[in-house]
N, C-alpha and C positions, 0 to 999 in steps of 0.2 A: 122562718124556722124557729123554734122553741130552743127556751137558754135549757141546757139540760138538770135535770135536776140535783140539788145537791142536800150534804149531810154536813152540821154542822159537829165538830167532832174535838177532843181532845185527849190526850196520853193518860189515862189512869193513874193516880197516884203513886202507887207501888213501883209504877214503872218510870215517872218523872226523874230528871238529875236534880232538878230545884224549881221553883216556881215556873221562870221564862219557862222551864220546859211544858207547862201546861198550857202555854196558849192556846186559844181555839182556833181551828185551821176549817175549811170550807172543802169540802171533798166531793168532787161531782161522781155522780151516783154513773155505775155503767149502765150504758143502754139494752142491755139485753137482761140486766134482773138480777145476773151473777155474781155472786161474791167473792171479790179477786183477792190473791193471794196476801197483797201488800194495798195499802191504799193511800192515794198519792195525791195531794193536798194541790190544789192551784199557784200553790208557788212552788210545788217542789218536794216539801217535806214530806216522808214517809212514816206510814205506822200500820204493824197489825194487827191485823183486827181480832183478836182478842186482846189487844193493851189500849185500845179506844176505848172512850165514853161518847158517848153519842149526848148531845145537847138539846134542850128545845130552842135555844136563841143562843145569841153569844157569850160567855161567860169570863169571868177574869180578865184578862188578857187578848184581844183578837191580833189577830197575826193581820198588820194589815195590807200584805201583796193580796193575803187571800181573800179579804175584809174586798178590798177594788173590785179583784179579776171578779167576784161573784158578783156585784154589782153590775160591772161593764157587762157580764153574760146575760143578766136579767133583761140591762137596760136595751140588749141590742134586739132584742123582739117585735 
């Protein structure tokens, strides 16, 4: 089975409380192509998607529950 795939993402400025709030978080992408209403981060955390920035790699900060979980999904392939 294939790790699903994911979007590396964090809070927009405008929208952060203070830095910590811009970690970048690992957000596995839905399987049907859809763009869900809230998007929900491998540990947990929420954001919507207009107050994301989509990343090309990690930046600042990585959140690292979600830094793991997307590792452990990659690695279990």
């Amino acid at each position: 089975m294939d790790a699903p795939p994911h979007v590396i993402a964090r809070v927009r400025s405008e929208y952060a409380r203070s830095e910590r709030g811009r970690s970048c978080h690992f957000f596995p992408l839905p399987q049907d192509s859809t763009l869900p209403s809230v998007l929900r981060a491998y540990c947990g955390f929420d954001i919507m998607p207009g107050q994301a920035e989509a990343l090309d790699g990690p930046a600042g900060m990585p959140c690292l529950r979600c830094l793991m979980a997307a590792a452990l999904a990659d690695s279990s392939v």
